[in-house]
PDB file of the backbone (N, CA, C, O) and the ligand in Angstrom, with CONECT records:
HET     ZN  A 101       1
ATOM      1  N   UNK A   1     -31.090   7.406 -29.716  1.00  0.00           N
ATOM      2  CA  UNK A   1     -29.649   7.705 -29.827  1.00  0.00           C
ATOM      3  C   UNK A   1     -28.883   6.424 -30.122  1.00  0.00           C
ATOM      4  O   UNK A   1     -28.981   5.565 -29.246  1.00  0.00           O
ATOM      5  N   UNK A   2     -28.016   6.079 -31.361  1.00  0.00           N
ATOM      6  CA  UNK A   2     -27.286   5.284 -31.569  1.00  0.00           C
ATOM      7  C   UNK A   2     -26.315   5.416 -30.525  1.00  0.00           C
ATOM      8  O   UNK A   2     -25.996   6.501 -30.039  1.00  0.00           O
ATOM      9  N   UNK A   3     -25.648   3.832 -30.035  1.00  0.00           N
ATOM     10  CA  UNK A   3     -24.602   3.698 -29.503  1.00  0.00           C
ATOM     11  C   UNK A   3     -23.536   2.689 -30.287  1.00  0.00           C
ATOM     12  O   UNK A   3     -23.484   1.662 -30.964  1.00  0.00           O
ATOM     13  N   UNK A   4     -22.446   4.101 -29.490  1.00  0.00           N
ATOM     14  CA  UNK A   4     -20.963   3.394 -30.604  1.00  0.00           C
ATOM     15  C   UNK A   4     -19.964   3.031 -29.237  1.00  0.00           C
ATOM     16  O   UNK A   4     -20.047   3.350 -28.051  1.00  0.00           O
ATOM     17  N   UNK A   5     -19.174   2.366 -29.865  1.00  0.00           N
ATOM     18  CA  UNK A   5     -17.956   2.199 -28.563  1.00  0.00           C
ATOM     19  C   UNK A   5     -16.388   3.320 -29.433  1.00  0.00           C
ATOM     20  O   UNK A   5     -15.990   3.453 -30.591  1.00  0.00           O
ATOM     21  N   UNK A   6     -15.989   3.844 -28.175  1.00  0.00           N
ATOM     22  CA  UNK A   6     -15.293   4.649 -27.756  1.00  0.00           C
ATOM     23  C   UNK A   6     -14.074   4.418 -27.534  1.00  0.00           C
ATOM     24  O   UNK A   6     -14.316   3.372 -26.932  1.00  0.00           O
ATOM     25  N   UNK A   7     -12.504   4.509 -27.477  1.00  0.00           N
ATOM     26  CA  UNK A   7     -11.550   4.052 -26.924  1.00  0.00           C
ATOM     27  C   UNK A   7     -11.196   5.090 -25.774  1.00  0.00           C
ATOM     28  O   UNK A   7     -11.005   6.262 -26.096  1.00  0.00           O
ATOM     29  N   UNK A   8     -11.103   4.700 -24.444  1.00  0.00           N
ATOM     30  CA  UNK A   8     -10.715   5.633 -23.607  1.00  0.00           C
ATOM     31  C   UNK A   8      -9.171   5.232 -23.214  1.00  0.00           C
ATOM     32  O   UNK A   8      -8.621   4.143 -23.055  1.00  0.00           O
ATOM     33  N   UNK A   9      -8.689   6.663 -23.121  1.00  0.00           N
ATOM     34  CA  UNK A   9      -7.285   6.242 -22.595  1.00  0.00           C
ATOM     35  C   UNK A   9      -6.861   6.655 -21.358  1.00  0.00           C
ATOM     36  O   UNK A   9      -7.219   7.628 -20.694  1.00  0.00           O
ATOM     37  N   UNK A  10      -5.627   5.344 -21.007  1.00  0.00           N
ATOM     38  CA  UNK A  10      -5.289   5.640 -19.343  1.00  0.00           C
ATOM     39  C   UNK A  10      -4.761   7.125 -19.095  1.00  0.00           C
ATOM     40  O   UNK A  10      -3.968   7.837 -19.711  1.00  0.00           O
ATOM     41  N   UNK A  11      -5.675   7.340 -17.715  1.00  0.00           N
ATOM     42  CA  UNK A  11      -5.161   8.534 -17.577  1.00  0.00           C
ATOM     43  C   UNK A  11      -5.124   8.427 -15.513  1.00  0.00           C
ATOM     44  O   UNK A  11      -5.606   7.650 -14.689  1.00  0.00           O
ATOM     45  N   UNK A  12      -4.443   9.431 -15.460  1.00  0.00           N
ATOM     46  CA  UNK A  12      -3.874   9.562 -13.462  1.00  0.00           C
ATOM     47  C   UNK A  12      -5.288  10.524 -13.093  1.00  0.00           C
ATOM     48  O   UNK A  12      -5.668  11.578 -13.603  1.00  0.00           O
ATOM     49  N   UNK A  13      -5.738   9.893 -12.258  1.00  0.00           N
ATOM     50  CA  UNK A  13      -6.834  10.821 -11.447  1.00  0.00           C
ATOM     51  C   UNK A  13      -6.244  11.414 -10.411  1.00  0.00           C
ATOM     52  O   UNK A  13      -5.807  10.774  -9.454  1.00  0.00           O
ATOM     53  N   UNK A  14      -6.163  13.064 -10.543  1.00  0.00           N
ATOM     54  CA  UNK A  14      -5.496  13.736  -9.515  1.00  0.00           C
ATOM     55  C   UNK A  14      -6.021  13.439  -7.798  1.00  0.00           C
ATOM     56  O   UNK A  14      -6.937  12.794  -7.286  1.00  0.00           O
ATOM     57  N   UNK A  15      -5.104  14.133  -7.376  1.00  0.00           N
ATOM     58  CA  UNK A  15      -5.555  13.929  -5.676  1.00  0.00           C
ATOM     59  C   UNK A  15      -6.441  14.700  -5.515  1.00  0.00           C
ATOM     60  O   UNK A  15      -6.561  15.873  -5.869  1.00  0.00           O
ATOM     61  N   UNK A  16      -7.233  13.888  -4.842  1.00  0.00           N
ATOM     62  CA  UNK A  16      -8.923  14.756  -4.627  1.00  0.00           C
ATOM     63  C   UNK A  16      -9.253  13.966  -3.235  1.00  0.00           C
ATOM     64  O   UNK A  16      -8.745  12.913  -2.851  1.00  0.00           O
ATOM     65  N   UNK A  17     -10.148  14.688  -2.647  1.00  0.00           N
ATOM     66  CA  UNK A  17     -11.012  14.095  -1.631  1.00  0.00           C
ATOM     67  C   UNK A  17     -12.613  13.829  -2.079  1.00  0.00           C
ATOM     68  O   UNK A  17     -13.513  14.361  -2.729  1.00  0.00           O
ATOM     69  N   UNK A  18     -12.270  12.355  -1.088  1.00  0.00           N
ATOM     70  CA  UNK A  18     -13.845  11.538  -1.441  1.00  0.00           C
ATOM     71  C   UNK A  18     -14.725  11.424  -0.292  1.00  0.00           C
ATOM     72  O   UNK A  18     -14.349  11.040   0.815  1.00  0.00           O
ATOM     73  N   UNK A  19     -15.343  11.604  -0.449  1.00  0.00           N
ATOM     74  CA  UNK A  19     -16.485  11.151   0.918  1.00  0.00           C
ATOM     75  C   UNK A  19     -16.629   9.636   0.882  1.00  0.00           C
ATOM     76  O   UNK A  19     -17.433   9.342  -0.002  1.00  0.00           O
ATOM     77  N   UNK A  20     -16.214   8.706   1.427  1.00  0.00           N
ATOM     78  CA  UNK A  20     -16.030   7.600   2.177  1.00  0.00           C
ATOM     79  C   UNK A  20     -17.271   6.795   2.757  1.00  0.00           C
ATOM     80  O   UNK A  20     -17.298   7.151   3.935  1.00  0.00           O
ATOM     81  N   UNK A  21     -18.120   6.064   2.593  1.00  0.00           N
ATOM     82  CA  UNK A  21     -18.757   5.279   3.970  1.00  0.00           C
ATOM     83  C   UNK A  21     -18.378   4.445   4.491  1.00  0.00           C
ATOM     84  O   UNK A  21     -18.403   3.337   3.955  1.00  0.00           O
ATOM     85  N   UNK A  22     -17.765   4.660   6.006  1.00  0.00           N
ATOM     86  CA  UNK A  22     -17.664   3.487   6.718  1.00  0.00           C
ATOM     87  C   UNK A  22     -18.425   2.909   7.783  1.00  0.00           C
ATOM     88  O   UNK A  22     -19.190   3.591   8.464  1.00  0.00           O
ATOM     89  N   UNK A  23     -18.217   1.440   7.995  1.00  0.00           N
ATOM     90  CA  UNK A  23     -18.821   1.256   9.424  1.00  0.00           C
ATOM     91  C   UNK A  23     -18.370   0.575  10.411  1.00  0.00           C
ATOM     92  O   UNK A  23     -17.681  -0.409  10.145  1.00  0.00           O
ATOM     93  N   UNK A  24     -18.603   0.871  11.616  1.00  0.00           N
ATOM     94  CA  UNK A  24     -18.284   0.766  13.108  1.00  0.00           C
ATOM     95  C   UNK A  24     -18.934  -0.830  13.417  1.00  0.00           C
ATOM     96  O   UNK A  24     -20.106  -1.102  13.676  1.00  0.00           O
ATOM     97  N   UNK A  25     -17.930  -1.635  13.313  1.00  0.00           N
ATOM     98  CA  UNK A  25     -18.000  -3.086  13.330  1.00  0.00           C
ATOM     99  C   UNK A  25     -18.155  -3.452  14.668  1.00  0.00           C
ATOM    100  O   UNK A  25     -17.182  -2.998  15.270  1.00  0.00           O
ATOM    101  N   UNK A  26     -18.973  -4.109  15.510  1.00  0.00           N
ATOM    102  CA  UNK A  26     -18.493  -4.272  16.595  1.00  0.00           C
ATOM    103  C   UNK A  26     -18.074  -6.094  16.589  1.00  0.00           C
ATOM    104  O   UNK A  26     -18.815  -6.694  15.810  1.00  0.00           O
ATOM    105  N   UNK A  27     -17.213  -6.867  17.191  1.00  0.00           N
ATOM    106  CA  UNK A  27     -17.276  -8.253  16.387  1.00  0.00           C
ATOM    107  C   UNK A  27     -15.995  -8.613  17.484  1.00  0.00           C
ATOM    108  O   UNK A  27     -15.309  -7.860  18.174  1.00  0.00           O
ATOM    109  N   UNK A  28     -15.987 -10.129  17.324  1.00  0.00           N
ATOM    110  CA  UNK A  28     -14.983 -10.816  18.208  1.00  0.00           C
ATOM    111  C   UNK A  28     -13.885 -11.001  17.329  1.00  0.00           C
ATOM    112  O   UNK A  28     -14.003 -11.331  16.149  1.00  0.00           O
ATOM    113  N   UNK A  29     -12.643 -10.749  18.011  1.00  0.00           N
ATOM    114  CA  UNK A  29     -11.399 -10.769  17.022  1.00  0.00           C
ATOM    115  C   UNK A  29     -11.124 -12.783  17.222  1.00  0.00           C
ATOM    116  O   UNK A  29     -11.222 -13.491  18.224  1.00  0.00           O
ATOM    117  N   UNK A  30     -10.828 -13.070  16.017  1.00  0.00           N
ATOM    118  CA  UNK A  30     -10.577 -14.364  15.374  1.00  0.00           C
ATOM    119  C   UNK A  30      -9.451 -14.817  16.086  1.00  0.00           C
ATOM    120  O   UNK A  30      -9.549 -15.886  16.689  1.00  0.00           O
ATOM    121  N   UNK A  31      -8.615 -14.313  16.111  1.00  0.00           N
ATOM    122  CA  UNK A  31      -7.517 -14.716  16.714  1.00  0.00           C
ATOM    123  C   UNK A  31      -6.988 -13.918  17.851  1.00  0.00           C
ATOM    124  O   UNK A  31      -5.764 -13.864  17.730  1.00  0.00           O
ATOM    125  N   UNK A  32      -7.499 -13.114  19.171  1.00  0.00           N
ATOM    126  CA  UNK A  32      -7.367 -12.884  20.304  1.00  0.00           C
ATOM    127  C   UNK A  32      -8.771 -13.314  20.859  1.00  0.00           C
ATOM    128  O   UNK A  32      -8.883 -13.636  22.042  1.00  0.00           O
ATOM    129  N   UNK A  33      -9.733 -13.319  20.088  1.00  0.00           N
ATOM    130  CA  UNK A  33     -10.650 -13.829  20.993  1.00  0.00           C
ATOM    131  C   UNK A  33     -11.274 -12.899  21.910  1.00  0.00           C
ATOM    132  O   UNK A  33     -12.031 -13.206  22.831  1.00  0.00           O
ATOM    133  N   UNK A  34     -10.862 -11.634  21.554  1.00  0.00           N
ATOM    134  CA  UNK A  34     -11.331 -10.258  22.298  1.00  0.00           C
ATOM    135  C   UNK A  34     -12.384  -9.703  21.654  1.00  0.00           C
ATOM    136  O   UNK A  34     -12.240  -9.401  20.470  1.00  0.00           O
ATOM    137  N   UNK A  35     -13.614  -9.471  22.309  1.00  0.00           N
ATOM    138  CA  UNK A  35     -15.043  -8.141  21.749  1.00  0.00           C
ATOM    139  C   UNK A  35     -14.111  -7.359  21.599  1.00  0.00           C
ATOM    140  O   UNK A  35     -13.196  -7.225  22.412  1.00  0.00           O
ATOM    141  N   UNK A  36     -14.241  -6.662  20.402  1.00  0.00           N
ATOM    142  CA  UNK A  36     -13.646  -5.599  19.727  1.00  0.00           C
ATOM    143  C   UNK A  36     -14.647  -4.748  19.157  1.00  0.00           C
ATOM    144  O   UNK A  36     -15.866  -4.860  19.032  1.00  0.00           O
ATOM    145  N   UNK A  37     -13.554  -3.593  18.746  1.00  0.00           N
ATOM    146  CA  UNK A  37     -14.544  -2.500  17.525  1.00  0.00           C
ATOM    147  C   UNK A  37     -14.066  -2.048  16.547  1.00  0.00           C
ATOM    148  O   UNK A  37     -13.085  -1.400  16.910  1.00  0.00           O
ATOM    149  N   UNK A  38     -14.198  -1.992  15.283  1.00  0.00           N
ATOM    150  CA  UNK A  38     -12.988  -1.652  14.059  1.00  0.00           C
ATOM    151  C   UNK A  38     -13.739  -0.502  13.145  1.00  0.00           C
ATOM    152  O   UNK A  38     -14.964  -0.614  13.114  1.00  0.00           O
ATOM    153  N   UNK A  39     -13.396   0.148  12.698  1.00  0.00           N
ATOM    154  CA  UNK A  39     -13.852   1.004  11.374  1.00  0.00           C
ATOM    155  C   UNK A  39     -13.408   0.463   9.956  1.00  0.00           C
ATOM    156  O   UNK A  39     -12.307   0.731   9.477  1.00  0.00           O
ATOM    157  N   UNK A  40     -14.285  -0.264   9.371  1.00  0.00           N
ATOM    158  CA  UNK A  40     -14.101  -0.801   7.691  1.00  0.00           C
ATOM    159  C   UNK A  40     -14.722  -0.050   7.411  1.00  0.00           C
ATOM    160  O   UNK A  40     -15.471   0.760   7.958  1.00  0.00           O
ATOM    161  N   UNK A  41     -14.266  -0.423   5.998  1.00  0.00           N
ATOM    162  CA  UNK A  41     -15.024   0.189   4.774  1.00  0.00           C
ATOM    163  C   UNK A  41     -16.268  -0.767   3.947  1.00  0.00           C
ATOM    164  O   UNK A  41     -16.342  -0.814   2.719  1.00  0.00           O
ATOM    165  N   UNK A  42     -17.075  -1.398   4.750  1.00  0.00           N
ATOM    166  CA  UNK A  42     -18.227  -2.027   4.829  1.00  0.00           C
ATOM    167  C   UNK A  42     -18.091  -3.745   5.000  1.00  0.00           C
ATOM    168  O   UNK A  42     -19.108  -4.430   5.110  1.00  0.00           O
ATOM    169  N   UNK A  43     -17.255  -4.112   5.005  1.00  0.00           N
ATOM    170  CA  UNK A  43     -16.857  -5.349   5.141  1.00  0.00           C
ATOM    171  C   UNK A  43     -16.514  -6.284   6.333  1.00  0.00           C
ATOM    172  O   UNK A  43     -15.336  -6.598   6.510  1.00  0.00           O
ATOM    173  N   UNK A  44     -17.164  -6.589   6.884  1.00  0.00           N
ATOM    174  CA  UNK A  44     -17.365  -7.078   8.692  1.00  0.00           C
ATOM    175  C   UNK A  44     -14.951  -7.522   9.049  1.00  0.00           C
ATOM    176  O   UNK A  44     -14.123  -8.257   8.510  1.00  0.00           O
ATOM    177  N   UNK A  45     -14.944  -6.999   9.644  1.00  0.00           N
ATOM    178  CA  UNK A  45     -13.746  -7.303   9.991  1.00  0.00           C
ATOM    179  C   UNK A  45     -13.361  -8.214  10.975  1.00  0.00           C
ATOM    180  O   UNK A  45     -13.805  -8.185  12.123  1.00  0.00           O
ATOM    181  N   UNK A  46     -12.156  -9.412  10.358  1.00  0.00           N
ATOM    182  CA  UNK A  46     -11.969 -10.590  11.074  1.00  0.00           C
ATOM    183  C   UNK A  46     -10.879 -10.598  12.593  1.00  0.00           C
ATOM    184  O   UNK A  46     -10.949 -11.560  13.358  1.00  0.00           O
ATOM    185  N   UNK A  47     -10.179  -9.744  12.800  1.00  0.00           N
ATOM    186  CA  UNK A  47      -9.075  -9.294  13.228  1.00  0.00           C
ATOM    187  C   UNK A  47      -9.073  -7.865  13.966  1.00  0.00           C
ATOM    188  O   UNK A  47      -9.235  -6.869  13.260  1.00  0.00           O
ATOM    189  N   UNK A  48      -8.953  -7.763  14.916  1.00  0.00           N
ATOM    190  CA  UNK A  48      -9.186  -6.375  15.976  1.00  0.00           C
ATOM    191  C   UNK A  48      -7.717  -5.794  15.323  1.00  0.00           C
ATOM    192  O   UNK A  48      -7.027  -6.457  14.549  1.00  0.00           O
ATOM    193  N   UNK A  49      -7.368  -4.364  15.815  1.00  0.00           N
ATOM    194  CA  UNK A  49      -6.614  -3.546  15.864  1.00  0.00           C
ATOM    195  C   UNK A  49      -4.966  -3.789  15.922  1.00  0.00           C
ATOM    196  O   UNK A  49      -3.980  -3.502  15.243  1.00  0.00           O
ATOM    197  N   UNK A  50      -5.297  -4.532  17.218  1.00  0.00           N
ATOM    198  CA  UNK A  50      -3.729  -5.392  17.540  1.00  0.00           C
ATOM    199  C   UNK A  50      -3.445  -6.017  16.933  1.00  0.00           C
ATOM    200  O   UNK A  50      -2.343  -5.774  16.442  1.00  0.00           O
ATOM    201  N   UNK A  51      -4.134  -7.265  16.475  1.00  0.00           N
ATOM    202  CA  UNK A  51      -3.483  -8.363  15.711  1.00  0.00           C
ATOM    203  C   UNK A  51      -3.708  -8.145  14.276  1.00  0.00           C
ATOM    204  O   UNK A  51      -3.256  -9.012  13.528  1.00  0.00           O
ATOM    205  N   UNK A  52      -4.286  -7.212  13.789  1.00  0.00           N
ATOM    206  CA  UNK A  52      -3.732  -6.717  12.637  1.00  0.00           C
ATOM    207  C   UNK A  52      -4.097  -5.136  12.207  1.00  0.00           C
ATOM    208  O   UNK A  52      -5.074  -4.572  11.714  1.00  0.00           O
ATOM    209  N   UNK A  53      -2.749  -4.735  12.676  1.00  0.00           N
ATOM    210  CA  UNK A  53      -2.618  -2.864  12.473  1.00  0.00           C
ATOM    211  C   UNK A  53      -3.284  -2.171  11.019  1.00  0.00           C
ATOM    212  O   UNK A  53      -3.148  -2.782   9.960  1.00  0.00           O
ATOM    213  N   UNK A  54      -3.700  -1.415  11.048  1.00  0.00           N
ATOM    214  CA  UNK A  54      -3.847  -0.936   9.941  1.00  0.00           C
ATOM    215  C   UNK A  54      -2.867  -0.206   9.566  1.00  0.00           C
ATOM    216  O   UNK A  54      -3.429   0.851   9.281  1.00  0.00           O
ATOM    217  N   UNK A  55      -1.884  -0.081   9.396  1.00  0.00           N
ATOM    218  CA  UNK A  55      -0.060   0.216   8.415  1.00  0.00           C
ATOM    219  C   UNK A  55       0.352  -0.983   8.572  1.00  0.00           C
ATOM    220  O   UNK A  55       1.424  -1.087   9.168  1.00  0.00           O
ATOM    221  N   UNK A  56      -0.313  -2.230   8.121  1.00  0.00           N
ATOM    222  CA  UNK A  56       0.471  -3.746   8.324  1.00  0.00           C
ATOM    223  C   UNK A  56       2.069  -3.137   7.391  1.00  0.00           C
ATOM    224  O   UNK A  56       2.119  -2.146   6.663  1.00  0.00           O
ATOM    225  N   UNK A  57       2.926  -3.844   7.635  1.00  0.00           N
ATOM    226  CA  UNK A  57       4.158  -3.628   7.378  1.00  0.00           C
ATOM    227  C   UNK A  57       4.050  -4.845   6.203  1.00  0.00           C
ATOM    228  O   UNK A  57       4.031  -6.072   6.304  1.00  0.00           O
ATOM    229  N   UNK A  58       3.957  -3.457   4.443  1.00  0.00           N
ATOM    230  CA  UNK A  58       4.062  -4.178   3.120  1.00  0.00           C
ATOM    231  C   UNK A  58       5.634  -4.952   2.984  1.00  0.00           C
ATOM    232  O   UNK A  58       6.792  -4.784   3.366  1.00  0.00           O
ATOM    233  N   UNK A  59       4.912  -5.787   2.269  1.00  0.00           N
ATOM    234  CA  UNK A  59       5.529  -6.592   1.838  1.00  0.00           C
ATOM    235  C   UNK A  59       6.956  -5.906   0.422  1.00  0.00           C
ATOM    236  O   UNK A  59       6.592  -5.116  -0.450  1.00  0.00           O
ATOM    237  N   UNK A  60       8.264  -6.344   0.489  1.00  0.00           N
ATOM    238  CA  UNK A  60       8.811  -5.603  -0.169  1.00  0.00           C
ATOM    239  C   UNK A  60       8.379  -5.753  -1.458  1.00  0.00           C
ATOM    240  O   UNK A  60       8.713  -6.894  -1.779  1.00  0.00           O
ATOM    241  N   UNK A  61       7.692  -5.103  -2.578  1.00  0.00           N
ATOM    242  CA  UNK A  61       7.122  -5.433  -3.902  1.00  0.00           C
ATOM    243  C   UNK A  61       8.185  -5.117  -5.141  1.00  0.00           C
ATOM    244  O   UNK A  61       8.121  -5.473  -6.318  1.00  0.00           O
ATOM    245  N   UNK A  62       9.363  -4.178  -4.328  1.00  0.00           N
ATOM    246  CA  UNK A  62       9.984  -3.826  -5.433  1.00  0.00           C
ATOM    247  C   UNK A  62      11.435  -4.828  -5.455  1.00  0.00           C
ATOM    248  O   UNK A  62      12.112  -5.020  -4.445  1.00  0.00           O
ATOM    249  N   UNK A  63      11.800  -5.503  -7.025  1.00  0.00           N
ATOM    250  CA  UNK A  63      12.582  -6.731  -6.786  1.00  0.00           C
ATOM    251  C   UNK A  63      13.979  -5.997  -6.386  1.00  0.00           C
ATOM    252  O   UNK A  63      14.088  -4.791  -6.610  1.00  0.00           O
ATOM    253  N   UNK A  64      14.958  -6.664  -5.844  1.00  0.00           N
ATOM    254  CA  UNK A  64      15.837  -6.467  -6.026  1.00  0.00           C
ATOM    255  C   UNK A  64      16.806  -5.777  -6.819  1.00  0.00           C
ATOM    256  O   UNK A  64      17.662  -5.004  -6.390  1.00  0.00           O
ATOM    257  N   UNK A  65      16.551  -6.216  -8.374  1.00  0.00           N
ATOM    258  CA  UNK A  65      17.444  -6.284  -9.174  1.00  0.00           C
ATOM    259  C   UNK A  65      17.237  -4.786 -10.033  1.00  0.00           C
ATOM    260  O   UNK A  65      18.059  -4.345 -10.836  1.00  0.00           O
ATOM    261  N   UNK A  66      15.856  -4.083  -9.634  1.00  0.00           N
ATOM    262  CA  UNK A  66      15.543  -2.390  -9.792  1.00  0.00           C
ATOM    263  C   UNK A  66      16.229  -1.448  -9.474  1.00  0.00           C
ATOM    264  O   UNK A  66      16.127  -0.319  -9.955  1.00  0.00           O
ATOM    265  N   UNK A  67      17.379  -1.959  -8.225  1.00  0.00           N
ATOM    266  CA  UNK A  67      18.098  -1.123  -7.134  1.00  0.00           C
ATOM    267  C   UNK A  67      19.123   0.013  -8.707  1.00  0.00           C
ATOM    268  O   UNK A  67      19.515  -0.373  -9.809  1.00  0.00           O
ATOM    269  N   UNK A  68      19.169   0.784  -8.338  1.00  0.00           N
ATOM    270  CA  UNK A  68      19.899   1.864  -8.862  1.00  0.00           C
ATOM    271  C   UNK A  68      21.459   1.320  -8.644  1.00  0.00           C
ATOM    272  O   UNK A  68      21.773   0.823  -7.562  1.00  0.00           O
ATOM    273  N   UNK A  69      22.508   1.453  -9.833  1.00  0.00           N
ATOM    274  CA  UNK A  69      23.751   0.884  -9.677  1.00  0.00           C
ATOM    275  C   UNK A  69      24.223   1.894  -8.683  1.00  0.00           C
ATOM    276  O   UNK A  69      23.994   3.096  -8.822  1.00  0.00           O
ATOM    277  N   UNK A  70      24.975   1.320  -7.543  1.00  0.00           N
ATOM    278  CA  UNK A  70      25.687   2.856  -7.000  1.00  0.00           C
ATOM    279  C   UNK A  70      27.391   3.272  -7.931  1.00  0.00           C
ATOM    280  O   UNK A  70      27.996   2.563  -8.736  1.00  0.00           O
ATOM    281  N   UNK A  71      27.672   4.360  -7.519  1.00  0.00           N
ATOM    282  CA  UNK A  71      28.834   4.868  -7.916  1.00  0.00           C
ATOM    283  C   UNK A  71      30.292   3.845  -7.441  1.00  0.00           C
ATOM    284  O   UNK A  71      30.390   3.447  -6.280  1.00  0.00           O
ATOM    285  N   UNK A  72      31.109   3.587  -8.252  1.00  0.00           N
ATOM    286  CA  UNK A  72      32.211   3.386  -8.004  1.00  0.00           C
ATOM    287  C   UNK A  72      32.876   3.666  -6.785  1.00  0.00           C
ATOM    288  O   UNK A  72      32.499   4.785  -6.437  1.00  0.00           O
ATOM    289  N   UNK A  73      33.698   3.192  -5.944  1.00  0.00           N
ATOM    290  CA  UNK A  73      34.273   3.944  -5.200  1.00  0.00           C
ATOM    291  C   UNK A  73      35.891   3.362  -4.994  1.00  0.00           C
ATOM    292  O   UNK A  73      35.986   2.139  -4.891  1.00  0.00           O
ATOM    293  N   UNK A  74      36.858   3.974  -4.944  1.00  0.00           N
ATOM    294  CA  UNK A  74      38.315   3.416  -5.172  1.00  0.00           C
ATOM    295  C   UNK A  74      38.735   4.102  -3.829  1.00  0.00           C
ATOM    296  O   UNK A  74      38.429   5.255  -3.525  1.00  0.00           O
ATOM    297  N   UNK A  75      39.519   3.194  -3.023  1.00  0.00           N
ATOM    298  CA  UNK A  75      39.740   3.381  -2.098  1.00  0.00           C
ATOM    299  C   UNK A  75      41.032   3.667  -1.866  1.00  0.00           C
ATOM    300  O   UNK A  75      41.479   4.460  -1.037  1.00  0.00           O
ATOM    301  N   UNK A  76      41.981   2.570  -3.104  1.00  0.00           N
ATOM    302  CA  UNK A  76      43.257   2.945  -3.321  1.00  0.00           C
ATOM    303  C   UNK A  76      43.655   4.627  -4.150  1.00  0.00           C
ATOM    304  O   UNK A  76      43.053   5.216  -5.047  1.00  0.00           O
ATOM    305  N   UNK A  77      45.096   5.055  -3.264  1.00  0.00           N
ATOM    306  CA  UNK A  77      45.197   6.147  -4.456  1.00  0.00           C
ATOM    307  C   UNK A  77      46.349   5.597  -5.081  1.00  0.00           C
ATOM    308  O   UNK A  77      47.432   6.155  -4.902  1.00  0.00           O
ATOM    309  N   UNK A  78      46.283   4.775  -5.655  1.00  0.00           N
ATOM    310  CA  UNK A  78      47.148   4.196  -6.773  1.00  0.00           C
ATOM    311  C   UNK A  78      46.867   4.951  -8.091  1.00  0.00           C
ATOM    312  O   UNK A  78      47.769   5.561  -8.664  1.00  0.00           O
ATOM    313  N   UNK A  79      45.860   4.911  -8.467  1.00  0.00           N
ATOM    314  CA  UNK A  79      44.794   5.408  -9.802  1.00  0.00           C
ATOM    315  C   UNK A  79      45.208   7.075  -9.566  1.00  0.00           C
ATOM    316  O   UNK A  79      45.235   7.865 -10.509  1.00  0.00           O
ATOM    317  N   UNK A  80      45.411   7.327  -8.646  1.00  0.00           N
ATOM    318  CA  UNK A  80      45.478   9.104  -8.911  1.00  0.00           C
ATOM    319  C   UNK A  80      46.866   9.715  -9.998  1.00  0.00           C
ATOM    320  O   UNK A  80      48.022   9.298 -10.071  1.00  0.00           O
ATOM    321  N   UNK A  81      46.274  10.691 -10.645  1.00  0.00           N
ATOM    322  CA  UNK A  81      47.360  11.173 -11.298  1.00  0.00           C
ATOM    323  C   UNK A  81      47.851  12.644 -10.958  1.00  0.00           C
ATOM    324  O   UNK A  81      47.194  13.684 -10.989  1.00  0.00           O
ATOM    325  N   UNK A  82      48.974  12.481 -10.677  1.00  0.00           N
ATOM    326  CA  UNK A  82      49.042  13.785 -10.038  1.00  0.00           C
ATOM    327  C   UNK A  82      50.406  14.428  -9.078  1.00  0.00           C
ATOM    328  O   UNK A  82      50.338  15.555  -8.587  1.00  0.00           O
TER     329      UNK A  82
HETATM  330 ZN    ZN A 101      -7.181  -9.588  18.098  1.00  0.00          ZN2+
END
């Protein structure tokens, strides 16, 4: 079978469920210094539960300057006609 190259295009992979392997770390946290136990996703973990949550609080990624203009608002009724 000849091989050719292909152009694939970006596409959104719907929401689906995956079967996962994780594992049950048991390990001293780095910075409490506490025997701990963590669930990764295969990667020995440096940091117990406490000292770093899993919902760490992201970082804001979206800039500033994205913000949606808000509406006008006139406080004076000078401008009214009427
Ligand atoms: Zn800790």
């Amino acid at each position: 079978m000849p091989s050719k190259i292909i152009q694939v295009k970006e596409y959104t992979v719907r929401a689906h469920q995956r079967e996962i392997h994780t594992r049950t770390f048991n390990f001293v946290c780095k910075q409490c210094d506490e025997p701990t136990q963590r669930e990764t996703f295969g990667i020995r973990p440096l940091y117990c539960e406490r000292c770093r949550p899993p919902q760490a609080p992201k970082k804001s990624a979206v800039p500033l300057k994205k913000r949606k203009p808000r509406p006008m608002t006139y406080k004076s009724d000078e401008g009214k006609v009427g």
